[in-house]
C-alpha positions in Angstrom: -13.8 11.2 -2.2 -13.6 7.5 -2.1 -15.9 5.0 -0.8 -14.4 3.5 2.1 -15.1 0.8 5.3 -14.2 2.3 8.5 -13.5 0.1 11.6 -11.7 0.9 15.2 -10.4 -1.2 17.6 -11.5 0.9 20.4 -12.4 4.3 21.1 -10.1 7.1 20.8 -8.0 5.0 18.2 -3.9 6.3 18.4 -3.1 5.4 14.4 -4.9 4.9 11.4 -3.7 2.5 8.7 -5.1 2.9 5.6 -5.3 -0.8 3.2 -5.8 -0.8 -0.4 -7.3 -3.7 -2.0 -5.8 -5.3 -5.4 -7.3 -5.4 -9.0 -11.0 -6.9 -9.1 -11.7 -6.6 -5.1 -12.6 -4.1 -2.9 -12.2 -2.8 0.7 -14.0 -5.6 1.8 -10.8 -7.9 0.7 -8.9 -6.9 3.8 -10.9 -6.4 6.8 -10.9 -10.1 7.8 -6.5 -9.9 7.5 -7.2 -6.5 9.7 -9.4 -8.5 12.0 -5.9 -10.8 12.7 -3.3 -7.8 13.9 -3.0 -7.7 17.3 -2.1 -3.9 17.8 -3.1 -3.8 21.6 1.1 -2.6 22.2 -0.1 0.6 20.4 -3.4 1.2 21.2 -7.1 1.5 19.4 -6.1 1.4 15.9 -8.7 3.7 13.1 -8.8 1.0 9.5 -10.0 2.5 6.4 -10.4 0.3 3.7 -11.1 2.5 0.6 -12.8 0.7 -2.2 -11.4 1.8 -6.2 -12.8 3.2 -8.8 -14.7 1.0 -11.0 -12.9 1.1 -14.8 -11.8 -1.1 -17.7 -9.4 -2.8 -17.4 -7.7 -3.5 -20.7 -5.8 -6.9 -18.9 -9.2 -8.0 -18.6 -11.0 -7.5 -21.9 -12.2 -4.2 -21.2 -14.2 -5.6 -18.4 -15.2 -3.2 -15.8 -14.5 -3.6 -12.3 -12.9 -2.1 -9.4 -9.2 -0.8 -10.6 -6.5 1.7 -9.3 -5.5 1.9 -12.7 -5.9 0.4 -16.4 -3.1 -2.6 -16.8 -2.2 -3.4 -20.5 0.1 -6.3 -19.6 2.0 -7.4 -16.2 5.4 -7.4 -17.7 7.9 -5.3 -16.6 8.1 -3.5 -19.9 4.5 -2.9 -20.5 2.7 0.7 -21.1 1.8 2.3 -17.3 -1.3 4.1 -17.3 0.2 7.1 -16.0 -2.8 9.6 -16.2 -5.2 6.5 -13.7 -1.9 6.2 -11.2 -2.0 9.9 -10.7 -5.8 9.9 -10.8 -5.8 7.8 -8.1 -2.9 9.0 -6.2 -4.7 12.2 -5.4 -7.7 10.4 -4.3 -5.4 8.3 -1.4 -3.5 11.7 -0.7 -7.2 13.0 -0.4 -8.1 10.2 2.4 -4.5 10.6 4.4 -5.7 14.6 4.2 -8.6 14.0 5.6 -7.5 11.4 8.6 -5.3 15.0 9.3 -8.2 16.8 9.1 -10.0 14.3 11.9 -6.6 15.3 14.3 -4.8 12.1 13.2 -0.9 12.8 13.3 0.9 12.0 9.4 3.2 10.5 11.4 0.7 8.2 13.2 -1.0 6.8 9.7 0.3 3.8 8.1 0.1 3.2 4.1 -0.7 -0.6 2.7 -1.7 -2.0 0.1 -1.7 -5.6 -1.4 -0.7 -5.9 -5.7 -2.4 -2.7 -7.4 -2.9 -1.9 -3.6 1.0 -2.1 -3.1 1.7 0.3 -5.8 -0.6 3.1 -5.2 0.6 2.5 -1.9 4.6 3.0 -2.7 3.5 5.9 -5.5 1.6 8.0 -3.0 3.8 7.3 0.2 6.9 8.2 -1.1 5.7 11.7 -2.8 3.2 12.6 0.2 4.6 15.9 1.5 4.3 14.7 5.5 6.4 12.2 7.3 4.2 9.0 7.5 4.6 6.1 10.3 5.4 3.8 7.8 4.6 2.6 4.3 3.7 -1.6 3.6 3.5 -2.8 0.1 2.5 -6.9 -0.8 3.2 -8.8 -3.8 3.4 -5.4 -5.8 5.8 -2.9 -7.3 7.3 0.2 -7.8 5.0 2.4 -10.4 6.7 5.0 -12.5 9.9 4.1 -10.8 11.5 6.0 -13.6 10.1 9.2 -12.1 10.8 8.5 -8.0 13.8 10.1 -7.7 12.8 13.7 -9.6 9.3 13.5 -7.6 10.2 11.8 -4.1 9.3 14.4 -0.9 12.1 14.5 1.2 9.6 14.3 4.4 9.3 10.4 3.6 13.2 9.8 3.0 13.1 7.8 6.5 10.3 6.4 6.5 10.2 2.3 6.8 9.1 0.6 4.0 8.0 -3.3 4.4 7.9 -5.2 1.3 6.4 -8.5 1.3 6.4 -11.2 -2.3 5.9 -14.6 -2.6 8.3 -16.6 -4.3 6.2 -18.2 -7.0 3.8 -15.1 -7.3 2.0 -16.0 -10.7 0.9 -12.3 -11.1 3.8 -9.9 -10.4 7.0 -12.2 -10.8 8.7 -12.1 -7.8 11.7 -10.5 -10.1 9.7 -7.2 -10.3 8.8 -6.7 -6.5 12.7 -7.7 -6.6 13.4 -4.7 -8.9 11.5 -2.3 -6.8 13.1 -3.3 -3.9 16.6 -2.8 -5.5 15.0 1.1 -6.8 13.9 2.0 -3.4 17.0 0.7 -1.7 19.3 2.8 -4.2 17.4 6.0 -3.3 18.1 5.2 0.1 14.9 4.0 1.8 14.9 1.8 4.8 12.9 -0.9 3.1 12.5 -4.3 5.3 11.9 -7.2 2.0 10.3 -10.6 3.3 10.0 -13.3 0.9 6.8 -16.4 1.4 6.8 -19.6 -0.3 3.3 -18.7 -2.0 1.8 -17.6 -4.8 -0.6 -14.4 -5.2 -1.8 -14.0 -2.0 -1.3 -13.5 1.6 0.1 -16.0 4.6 -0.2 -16.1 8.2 3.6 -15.7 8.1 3.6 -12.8 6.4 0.6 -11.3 8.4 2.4 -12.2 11.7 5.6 -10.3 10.2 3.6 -7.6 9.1 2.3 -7.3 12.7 5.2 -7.2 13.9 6.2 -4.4 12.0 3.5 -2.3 12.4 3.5 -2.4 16.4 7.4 -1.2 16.0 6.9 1.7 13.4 3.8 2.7 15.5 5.5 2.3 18.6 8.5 4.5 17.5 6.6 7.0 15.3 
């Protein structure tokens, strides 16, 4: 099981939304943006903010730090590390098994992520076998998108998907998280895109949009 930071807004919390952090951070990276929802139109609110494994990461030298998985280049067209996405796949499927196990509803537990975040976030969501609330992915993409359509559970085919890039993201061109929009709208998802005038990161646009998605997919779900 993963290391994780747990924090509720109140007692009984209604929803849980599980954030994974990007390449190099860890669950640390998003309590502060957590701490900035205002979810009080849902209810207490359960965060988990798992922290990744700690690999090399070949992008990097070989250096070892916190990773989802090994990147060998951020084009488009380089290698996946296939065997670390699944790796890790199973460990987030492990943590949404577990918030069932606690008596949280799938369909009350929200998915995010932010870059590396984003894609373990879209990988996992959209092959986990039980409807979830709703699935957010920023300045990201769409791992193995090759395999999505054999793999995909039917139990997420509805689910709302909000994508989030900014326009001169220096990391993952905005072209890609453009690309896995375009995948994920062909397999008919229902996938809200927003786009920021920033680079690899996060604004308070973006956060406030974000927020405003998450009260109506918990609100409906």
């Amino acid at each position: 099981m993963l290391e994780i930071i747990e924090a509720e807004s109140g007692d009984d919390p209604v929803a849980t939304i599980i954030i994974l952090h990007g390449l190099g951070a860890d669950g640390n990276d998003f309590v502060p943006v957590a701490q900035e929802l205002d979810l009080d139109a849902v209810g207490p609110v359960r965060f988990i903010f798992p922290h990744a494994p700690v690999l090399p990461v070949t992008i990097n030298a070989g250096m070892r730090m916190r990773a989802w998985y090994d990147i060998v280049g951020f084009e488009a067209d380089a290698p996946q590390d296939e065997p670390g996405l699944r790796r890790s796949m199973a460990m987030v499927q492990a943590l949404l098994q577990r918030e069932r196990d606690r008596g949280m509803p799938s369909g009350r537990i929200v998915l995010a992520g932010f870059s590396q975040g984003c894609a373990m976030s879209l990988l996992t969501g959209v092959r986990h076998g039980e409807r979830l609330a709703g699935i957010a992915g920023l300045s990201g993409y769409l791992p193995l998108a090759e395999r999505t359509a054999a793999e995909r559970s039917a139990a997420n085919q509805s689910t709302p998907i909000f994508l989030a890039h900014g326009t001169h993201d220096e990391v993952v061109a905005l072209e890609r998280g453009e690309a896995s929009r375009d995948a994920l709208l062909a397999l008919g998802y229902a996938v809200e895109w927003h786009e920021y005038l920033m680079g690899h990161s996060v604004s308070p646009l973006e956060i406030a949009e974000l927020n405003d998605w998450l009260v109506r997919v918990l609100s409906a779900s």
